[in-house]
N, C-alpha and C positions, 0 to 999 in steps of 0.2 A: 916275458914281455917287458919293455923297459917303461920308466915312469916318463910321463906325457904331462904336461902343461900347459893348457887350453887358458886364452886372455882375449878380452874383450875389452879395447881401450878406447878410450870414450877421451876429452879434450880435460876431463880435472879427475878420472879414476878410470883403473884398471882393474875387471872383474877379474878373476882368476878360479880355475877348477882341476883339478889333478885325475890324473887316472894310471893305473899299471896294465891299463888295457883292455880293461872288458867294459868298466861302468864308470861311470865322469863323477866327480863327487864335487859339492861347491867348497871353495879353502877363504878367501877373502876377498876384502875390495879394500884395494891400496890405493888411498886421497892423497892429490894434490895439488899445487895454484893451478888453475885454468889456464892452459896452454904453455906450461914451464913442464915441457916433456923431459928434458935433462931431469929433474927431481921425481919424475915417474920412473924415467930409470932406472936413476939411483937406488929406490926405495924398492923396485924389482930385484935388483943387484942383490940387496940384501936380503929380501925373501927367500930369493932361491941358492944363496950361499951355502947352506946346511943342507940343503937338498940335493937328490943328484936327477935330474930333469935330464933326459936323452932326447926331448923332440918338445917342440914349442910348436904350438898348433895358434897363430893368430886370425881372430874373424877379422876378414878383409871386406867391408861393404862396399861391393861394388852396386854401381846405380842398376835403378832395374833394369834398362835396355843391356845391362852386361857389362858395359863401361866402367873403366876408372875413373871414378871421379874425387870431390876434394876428402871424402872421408879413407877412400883406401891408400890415395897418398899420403897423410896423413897418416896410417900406420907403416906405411913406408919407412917415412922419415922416423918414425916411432923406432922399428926395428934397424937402420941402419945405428942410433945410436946406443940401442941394446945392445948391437955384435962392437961396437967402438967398449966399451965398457965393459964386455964379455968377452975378450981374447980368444976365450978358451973356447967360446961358444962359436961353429962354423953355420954358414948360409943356408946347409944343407940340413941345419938340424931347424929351420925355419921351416911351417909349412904353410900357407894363407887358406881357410877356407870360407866360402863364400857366406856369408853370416846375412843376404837380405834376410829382413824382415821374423829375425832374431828375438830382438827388445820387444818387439811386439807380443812375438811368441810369452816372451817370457812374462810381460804385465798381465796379457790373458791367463795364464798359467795363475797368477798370483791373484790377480782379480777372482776364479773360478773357486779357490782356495781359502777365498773371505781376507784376504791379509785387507791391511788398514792401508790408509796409503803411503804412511811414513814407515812400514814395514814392505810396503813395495818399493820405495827411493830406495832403503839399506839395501834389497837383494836384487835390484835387474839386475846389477852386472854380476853378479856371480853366478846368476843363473842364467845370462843369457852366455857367459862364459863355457857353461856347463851344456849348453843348447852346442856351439860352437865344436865343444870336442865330443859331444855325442854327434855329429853329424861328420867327424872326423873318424871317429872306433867302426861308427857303422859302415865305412868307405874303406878301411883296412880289417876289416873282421869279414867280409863277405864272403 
């Protein structure tokens, strides 16, 4: 099975969680200026340069009536200048999956867990990251 890259991109961080296919594990959460996506890029670019990543799983929130609205445009434009930056990287190894109510998932998660709440800032997005491509493995493993 190839290695999988599950992100969860938020307006100033990108959760990130990896998998080779069976089980999502959380990797990091890459900061930067609030809505200077070029530098989110970037700073992906170099994450996953020593890595070999065969499929990019991004959560797309669409509104709840099913709509695109401004958050999954916004990873639109997110990903178009991921693949400007990643040549190497084709459209087809993008997958969007539906990530409503995600973040939620994961604060409950962390809340249930006792974290603190400056220990819930550091990890929703990696674990709502990790929400993301476990809801991707379960829809290609069935």
């Amino acid at each position: 099975m190839s290695n999988i890259l599950g992100l969860d991109v938020g307006s100033k961080t990108i959760g990130l969680a990896s998998s080779t296919g069976k089980v999502a594990k959380k990797e990091t959460n890459l900061k930067f200026e609030e809505w200077n996506f070029e530098e989110g890029v970037i700073l992906l670019t170099e994450f996953i340069k020593e890595k070999s990543f065969e499929t990019f799983v991004f959560g797309y929130p669409k509104n709840m009536n099913g709509t695109i609205g401004e958050r999954a445009e916004m990873v639109d434009y997110f990903i178009e200048g991921f693949l400007v930056y990643n040549p190497q990287i084709k459209e087809e190894q993008i997958i969007r999956v539906d990530e409503r109510r995600t973040t939620k998932m994961a604060k409950s998660i962390m809340i249930e867990a006792g974290l603190s709440r400056q220990k819930q800032k550091e990890n929703k997005d990696t674990l709502a990251a990790q929400l993301i491509l476990e809801t991707y493995l379960e829809k290609i493993n069935k």
